[in-house]
C-alpha positions as CSV (number, residue, x, y, z in Angstrom):
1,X,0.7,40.0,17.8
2,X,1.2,37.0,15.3
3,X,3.0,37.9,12.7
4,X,1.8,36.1,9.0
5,X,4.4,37.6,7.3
6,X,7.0,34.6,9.0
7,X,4.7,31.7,8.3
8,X,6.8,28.7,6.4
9,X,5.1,27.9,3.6
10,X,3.5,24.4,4.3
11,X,5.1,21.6,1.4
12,X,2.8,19.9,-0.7
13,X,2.0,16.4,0.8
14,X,1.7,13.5,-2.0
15,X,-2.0,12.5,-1.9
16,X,-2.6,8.3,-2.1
17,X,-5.7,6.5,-2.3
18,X,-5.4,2.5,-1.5
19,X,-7.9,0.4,-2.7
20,X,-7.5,-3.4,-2.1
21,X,-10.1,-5.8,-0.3
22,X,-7.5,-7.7,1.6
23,X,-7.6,-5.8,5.1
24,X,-4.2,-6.9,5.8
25,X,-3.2,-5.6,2.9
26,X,-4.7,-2.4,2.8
27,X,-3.6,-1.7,6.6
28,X,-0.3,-2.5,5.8
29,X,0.5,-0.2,2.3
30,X,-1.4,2.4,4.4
31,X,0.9,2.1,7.1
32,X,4.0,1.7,4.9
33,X,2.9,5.1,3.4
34,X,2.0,6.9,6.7
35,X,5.4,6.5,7.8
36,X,7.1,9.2,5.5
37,X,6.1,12.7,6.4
38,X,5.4,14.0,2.6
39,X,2.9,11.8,2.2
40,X,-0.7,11.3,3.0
41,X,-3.2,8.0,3.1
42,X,-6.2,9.9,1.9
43,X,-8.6,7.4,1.4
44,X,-8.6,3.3,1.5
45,X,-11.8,1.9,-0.4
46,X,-12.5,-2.3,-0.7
47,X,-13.7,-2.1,-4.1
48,X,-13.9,0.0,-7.3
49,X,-17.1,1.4,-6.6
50,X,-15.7,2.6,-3.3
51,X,-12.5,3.9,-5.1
52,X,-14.5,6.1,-7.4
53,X,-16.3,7.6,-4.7
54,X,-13.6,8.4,-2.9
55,X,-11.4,9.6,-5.4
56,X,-14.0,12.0,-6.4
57,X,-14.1,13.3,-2.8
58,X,-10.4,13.4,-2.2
59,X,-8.9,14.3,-5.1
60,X,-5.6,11.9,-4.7
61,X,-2.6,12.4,-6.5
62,X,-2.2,8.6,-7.0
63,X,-4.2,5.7,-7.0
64,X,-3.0,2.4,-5.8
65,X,-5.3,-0.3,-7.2
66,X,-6.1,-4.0,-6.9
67,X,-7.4,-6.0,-10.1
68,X,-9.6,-8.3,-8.6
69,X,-12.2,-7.1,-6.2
70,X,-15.7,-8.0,-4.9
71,X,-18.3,-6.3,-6.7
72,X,-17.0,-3.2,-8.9
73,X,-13.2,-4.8,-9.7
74,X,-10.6,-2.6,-10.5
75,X,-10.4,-2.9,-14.0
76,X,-14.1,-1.8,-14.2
77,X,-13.3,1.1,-12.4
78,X,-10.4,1.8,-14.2
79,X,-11.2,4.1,-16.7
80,X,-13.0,6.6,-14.1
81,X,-10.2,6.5,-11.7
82,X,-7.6,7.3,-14.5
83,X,-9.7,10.3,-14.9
84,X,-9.3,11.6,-12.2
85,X,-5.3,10.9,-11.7
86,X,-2.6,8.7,-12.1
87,X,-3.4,4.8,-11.3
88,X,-0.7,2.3,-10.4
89,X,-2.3,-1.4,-10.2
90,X,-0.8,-3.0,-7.1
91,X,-1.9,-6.7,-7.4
92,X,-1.1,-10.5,-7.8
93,X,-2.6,-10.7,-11.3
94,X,0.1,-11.2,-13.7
95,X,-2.2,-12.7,-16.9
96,X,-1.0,-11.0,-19.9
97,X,-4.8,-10.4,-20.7
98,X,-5.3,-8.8,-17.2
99,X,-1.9,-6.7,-17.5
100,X,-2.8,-6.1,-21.2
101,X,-6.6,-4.7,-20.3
102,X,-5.2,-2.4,-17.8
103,X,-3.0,-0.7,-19.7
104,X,-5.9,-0.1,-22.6
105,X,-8.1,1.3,-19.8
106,X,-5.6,3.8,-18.2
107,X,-3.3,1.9,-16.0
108,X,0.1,4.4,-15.8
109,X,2.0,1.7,-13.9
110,X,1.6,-2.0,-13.0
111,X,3.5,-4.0,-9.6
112,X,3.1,-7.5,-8.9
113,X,3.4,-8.2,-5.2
114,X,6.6,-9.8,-4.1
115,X,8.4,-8.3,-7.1
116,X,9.5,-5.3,-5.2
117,X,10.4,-3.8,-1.9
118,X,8.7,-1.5,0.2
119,X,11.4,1.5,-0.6
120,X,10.6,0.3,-4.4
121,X,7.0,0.8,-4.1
122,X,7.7,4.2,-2.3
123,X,10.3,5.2,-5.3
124,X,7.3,4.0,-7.6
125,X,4.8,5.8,-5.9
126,X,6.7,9.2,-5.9
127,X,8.3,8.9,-9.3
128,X,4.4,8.3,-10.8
129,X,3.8,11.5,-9.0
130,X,6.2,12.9,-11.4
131,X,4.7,11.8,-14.1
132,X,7.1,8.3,-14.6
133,X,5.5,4.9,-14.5
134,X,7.1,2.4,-13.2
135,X,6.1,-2.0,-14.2
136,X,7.2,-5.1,-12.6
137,X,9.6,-6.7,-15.0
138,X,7.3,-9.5,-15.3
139,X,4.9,-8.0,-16.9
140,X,6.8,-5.3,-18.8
141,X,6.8,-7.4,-22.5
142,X,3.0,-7.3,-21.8
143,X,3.2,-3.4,-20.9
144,X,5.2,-2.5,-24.0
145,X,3.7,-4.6,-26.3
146,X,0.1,-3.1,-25.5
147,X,1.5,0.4,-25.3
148,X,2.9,0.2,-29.1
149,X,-0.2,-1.0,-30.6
150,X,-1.8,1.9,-29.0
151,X,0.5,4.1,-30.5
152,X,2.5,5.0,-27.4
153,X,6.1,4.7,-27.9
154,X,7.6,3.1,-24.3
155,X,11.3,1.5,-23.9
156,X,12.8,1.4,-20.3
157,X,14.7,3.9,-18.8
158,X,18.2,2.9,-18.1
159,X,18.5,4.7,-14.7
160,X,20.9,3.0,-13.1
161,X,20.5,1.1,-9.4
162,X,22.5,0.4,-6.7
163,X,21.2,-3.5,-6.7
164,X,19.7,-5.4,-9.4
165,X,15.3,-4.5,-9.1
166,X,12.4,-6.6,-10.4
167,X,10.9,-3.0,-11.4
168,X,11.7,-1.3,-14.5
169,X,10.8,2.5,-15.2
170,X,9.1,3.5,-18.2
171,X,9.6,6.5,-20.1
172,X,6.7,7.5,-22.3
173,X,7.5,9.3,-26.0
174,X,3.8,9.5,-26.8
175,X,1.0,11.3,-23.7
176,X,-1.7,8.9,-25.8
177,X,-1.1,6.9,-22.4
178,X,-2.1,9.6,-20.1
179,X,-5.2,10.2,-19.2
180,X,-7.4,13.1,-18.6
181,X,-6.4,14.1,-15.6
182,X,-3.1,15.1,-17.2
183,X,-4.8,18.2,-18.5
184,X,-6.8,19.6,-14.8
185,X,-5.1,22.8,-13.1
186,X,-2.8,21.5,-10.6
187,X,-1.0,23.0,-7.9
188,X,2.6,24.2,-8.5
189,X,4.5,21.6,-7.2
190,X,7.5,21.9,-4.8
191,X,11.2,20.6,-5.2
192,X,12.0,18.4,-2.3
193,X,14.8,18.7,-0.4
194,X,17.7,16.7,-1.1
195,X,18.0,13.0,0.4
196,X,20.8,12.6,3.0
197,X,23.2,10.2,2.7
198,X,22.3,6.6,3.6
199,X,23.6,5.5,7.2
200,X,26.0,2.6,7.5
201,X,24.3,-0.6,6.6
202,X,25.9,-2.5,9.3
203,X,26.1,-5.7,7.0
204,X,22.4,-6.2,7.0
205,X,21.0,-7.4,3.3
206,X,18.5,-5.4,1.6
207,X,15.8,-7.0,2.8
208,X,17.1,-6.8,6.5
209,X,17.5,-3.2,5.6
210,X,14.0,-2.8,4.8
211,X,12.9,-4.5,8.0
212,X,14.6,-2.6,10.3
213,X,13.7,0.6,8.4
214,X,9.9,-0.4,8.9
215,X,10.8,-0.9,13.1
216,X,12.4,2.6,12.9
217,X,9.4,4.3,11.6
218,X,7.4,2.2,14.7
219,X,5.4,-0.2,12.9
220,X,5.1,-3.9,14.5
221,X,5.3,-7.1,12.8
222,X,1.9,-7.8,11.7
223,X,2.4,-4.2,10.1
224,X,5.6,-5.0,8.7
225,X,4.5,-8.2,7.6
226,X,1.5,-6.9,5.7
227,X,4.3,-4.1,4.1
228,X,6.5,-7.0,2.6
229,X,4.3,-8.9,1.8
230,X,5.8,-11.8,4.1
231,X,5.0,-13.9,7.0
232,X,5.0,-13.0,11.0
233,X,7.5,-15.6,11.3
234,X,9.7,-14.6,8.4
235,X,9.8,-10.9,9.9
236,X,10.8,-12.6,13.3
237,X,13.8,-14.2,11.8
238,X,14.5,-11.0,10.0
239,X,14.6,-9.5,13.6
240,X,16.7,-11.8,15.4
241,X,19.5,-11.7,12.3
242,X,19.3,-7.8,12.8
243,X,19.7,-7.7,16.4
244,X,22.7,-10.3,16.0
245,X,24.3,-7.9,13.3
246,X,23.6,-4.7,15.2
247,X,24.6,-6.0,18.6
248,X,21.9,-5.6,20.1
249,X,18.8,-7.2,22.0
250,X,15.8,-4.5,21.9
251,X,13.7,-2.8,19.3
252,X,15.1,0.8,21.3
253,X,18.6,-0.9,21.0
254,X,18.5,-1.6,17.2
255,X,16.5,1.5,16.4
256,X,19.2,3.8,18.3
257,X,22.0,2.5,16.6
258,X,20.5,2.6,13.0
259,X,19.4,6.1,13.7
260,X,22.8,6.8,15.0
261,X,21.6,7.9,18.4
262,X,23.1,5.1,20.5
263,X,26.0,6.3,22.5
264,X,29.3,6.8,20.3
265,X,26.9,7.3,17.4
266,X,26.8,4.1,14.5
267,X,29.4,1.4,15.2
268,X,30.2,-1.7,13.0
């Protein structure tokens, strides 16, 4: 007979929605996301009309958001999807009238492709979750300035990091940022379990770190590509310098010695 009473209770999964018309893209921040098992790719939507729809289906927990999109753009959209939960733009648009607009229509967070990594999106990602927006230090003068004349005290957070970031964390002193869906019923939320220690970087740079973290969770290199934000060729070269660092010739070579399954366990 099954016993209930020893069923695990199941841990909350963070719900994203994606919406960007750029396939590549899309596929790849979907992948990027897919890869860690607390959180879901709910929905991916081309355009803001899309991302409405959606959101109102899904329910997400965040929304990743392009600006500039065919028909509905994401700035329309906006103030819907802010709604309905938290919105970090995701995009190339670094006007200050752009960045400035967002922020007035909801926006709790704003990256600039190629300012961050992909383990700095997924730090964004979760710590919006948690109710702290991250920016791109580009655009942060734009972010704060907008925020005080709305009345919304912002400074950034001096957290400190293990390498200098193009990202900056904001704390909010004021919740006239946040939007509605600040006040909707939510689930009780779940403290994860602790990270484990890093494993031994094997000399490999941060960006060569984040490569070989992407092969490890199985993506190729038009995946990892798309993640980075980076070229096929560039992810080659990242490859053969990892191989050359980790000893190793194969994707199952590399991946079992940064997983610390290769005989002998990690070696330098």
């Amino acid at each position: 007979m099954h016993d209930r009473d020893q069923e695990l209770p199941t841990e909350p999964r963070l719900r994203v929605l994606v919406a960007d018309d750029n396939p590549v893209v899309r596929a790849g921040l979907a992948a990027l996301l897919g890869a860690h098992p607390d959180i879901e790719v709910v929905a991916q939507a081309t355009n803001g009309e899309e991302a409405l729809r959606d959101a109102r289906l899904h329910r997400p927990d965040v929304v990743l958001l392009d600006v500039r999109m065919p028909g509905t753009d994401g700035l329309t959209a906006l103030p819907e999807l802010a709604a309905l939960a938290p919105v970090m733009m995701l995009t190339y648009s670094t006007e200050p009238e752009v960045v400035a607009e967002a922020v007035r229509r909801g926006a709790s967070g704003y990256l600039v492709h190629g300012d961050f990594t992909a383990a700095e999106l997924m730090r964004a990602v979760r710590q919006l979750w948690e109710g702290r927006p991250t920016v791109s230090a580009s655009v942060a003068t734009t972010v704060a300035d907008v925020s005080t004349s709305l009345g919304v005290s912002s400074k950034p957070s001096h957290e400190s990091h293990d390498r200098p970031s193009q990202l900056q964390p904001y704390v909010s002193q004021s919740s006239g940022i946040r939007s509605a869906h600040a006040e909707r019923p939510e689930a009780p939320r779940h403290r994860r379990a602790p990270t484990p220690p890093d494993p031994p970087s094997f000399g490999l740079s941060a960006r060569e770190v984040e490569v070989m973290d992407l092969i490890a969770s199985g993506m190729n290199n038009r995946q990892i590509a798309a993640a980075c934000f980076i070229s096929e060729k560039t992810v080659k070269n990242h490859i053969n310098r990892i191989f050359a660092k980790l000893h190793t010739t194969t994707r199952s070579e590399a991946i079992a010695h940064w997983l610390g399954t290769a005989p002998g366990g990690w070696t330098r």
